[in-house]
C-alpha positions as CSV (number, residue, x, y, z in Angstrom):
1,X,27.2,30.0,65.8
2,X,26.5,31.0,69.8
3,X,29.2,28.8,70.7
4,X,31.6,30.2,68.6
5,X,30.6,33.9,69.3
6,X,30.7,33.1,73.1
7,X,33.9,31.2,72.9
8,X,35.0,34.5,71.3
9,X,35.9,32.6,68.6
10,X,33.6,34.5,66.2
11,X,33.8,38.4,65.7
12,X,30.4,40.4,64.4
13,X,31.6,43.8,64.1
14,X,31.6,43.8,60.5
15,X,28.1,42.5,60.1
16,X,26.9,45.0,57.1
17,X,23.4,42.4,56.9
18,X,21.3,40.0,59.0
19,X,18.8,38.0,57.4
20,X,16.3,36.1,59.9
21,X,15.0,33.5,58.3
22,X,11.7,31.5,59.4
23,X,11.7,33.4,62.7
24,X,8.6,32.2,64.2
25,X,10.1,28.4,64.0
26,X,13.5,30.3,65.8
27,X,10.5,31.6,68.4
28,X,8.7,27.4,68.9
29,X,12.7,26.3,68.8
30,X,13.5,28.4,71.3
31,X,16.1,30.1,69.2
32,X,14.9,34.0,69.6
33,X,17.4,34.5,73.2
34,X,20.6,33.1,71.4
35,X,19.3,35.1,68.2
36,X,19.3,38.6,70.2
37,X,22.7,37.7,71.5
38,X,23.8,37.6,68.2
39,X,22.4,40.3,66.9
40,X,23.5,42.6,69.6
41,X,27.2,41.4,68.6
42,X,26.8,43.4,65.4
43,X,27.3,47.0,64.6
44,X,24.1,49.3,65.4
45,X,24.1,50.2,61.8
46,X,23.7,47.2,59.4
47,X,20.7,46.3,57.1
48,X,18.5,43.9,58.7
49,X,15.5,41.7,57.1
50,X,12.9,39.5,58.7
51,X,11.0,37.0,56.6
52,X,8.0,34.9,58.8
53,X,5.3,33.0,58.0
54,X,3.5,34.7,61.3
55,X,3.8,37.5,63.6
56,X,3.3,36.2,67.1
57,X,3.8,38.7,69.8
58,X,7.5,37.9,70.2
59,X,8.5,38.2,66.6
60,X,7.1,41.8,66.3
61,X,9.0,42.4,69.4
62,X,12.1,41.5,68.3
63,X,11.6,43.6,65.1
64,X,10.7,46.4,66.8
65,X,13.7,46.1,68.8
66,X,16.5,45.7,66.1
67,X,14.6,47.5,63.3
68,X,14.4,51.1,63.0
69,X,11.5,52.1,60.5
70,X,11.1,48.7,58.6
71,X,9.1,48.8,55.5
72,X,6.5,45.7,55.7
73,X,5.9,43.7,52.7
74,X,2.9,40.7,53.4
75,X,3.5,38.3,50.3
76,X,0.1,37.2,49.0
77,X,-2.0,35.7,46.3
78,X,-4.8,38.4,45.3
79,X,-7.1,35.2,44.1
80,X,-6.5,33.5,47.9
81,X,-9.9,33.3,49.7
82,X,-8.4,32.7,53.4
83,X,-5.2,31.3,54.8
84,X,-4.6,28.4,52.5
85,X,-4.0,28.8,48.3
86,X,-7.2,28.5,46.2
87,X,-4.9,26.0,43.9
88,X,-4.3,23.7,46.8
89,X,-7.3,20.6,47.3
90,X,-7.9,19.9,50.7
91,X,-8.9,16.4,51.4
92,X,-9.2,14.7,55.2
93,X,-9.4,10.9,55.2
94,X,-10.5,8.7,58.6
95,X,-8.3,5.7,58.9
96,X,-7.0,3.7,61.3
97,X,-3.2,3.8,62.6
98,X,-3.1,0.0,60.8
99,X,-4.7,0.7,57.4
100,X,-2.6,4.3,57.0
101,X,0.3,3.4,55.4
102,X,-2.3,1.0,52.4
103,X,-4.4,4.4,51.8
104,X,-0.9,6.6,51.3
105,X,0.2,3.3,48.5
106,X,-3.2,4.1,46.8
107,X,-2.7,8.0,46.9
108,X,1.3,7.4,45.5
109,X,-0.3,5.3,42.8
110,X,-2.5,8.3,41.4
111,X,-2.9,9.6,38.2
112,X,-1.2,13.0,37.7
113,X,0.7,12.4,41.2
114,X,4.2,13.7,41.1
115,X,6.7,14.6,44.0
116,X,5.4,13.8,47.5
117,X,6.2,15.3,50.9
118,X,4.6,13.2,53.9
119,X,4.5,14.6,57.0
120,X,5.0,12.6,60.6
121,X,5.0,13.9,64.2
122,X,7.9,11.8,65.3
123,X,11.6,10.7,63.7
124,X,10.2,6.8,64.8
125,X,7.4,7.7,62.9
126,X,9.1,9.0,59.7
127,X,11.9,5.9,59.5
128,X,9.1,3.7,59.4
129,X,6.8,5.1,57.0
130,X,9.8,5.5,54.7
131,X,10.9,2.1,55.2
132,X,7.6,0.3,54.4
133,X,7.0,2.3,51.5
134,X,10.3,0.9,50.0
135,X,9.6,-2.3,50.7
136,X,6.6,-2.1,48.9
137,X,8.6,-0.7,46.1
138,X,8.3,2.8,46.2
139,X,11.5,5.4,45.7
140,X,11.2,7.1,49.2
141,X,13.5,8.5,51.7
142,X,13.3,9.9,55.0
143,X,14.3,13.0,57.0
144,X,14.2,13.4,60.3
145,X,16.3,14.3,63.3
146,X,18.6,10.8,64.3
147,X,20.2,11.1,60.7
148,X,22.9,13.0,60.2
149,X,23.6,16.4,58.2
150,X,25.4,14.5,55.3
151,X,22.6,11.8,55.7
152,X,19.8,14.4,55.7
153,X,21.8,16.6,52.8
154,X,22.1,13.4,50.4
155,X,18.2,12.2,50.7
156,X,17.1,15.7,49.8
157,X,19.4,16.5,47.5
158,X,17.6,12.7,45.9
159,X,14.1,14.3,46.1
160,X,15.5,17.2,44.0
161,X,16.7,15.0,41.7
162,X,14.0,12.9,41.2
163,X,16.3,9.6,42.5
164,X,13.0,9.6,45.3
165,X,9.7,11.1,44.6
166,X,8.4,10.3,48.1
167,X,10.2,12.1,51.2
168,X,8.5,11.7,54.7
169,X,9.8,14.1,57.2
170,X,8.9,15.6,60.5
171,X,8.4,19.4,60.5
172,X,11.8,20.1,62.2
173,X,13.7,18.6,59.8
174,X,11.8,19.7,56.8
175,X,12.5,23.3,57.1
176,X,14.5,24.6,54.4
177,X,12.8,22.5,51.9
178,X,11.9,24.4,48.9
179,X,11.1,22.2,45.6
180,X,8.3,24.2,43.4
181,X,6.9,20.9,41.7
182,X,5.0,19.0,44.4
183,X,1.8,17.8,43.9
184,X,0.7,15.8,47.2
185,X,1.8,17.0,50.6
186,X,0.5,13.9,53.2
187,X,-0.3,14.4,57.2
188,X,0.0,11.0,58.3
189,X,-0.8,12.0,61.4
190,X,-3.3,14.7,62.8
191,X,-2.7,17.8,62.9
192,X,-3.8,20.2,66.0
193,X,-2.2,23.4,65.0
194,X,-2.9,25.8,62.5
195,X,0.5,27.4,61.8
196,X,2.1,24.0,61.4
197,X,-0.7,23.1,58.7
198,X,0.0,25.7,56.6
199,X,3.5,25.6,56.6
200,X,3.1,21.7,55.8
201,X,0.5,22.3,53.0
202,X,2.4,25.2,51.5
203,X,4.4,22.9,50.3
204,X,2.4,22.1,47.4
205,X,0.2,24.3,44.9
206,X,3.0,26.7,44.2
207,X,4.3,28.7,41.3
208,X,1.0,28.5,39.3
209,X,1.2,24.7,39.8
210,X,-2.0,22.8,41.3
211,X,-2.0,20.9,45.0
212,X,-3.3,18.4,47.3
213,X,-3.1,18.3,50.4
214,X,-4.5,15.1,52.0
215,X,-4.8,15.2,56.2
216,X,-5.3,11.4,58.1
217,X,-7.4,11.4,61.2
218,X,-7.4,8.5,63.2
219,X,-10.2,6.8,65.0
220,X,-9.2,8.1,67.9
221,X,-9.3,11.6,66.6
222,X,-12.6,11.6,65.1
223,X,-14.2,14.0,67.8
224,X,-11.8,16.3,67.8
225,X,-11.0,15.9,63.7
226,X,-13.3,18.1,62.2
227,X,-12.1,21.5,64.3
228,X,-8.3,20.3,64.3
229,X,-7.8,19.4,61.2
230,X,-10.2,20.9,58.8
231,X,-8.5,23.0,56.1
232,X,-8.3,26.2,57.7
233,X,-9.5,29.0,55.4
């Protein structure tokens, strides 16, 4: 869309509404510059909304900027005791890089477990684990940033449709995602950051519906794994 609007190929002057979606990932992308371009291409009076998971410093800028008396609305669960659902189970397993992918077999092969969203840091990462979990017969697919749009479209449009109940992704590529009925969200590999373990464990426990959420720490991890990836509450 920046191309276009700077090839003046794209006219924003009738812009009645813009809707900023996810905008602290725009802010880690590196989005927020190109954003503010656009948004200064559209008429000073318009209806704007801003929907975030947080509110770092350069998020409430920007809403500051472009939005004149806002009203704030912070969506929460009254029964939540911290940061993470009451209705999500919050499990951390040490294992080795080698033995990862047999524990993740034993966890698909669970009673109750239903669609599963495993997260990997890298796109190498995520073709792999997707591929070995076929060959052991699982119906997985993969997401990640070498596939194509259609490619990327089709596998999650089979995770919807129950063709795959297992889709490993990395976080890029696994924004946008929004399937109510998943019961095990997977980190395959550790996680150091706070903001991306919630938006990975969200993924699960919603609509009324019960969660896991099972984190892997390697060996190598273990003295860092209890601070950086403990279930944050």
């Amino acid at each position: 869309m920046i191309d276009l609007y700077k090839q003046k190929h794209l006219n924003l002057k009738n812009v009645r509404m813009v809707i900023l979606d996810e905008a602290d990932e725009m802010l880690d992308l590196g989005f927020l510059p190109d954003v503010e371009t656009l948004i200064a291409g559209t008429p000073a009076v318009r209806q704007t909304l801003l929907f975030s998971a947080t509110m770092p410093g350069p998020v409430i800028a920007m809403a500051r900027r472009y939005m004149t008396q806002p009203t704030h609305i912070r969506a929460a669960d009254p029964n939540d005791e911290g940061l993470t659902k009451r209705d999500i189970r919050q499990l951390i397993y040490r294992a080795h890089s080698m033995d990862k992918i047999e524990v993740v077999a034993r966890i698909l092969q669970s009673r109750g477990r239903g669609r599963t969203i495993i997260f990997t840091k890298t796109k190498r990462t995520a073709a792999k684990v997707a591929e070995e979990l076929v060959d052991r017969g699982f119906a997985a697919a993969a997401i990640h940033g070498d596939l194509g749009q259609g490619a990327r479209e089709q596998a999650l449009r089979a995770f919807r449709n129950n063709k795959v109940d297992v889709l490993v992704a990395t976080d890029v590529a696994a924004r946008g995602i929004d399937v109510d009925d998943v019961t095990h969200v997977i980190n395959y590999q550790c996680v150091e950051d706070e903001k991306i373990y919630l938006h990975r464990v969200g993924r699960t426990g919603r609509a009324g519906n019960k969660g896991t959420a099972v984190t892997f720490v390697d060996w190598d991890d273990v003295p860092a794994g209890p601070s950086s990836t403990r279930p944050w509450a």
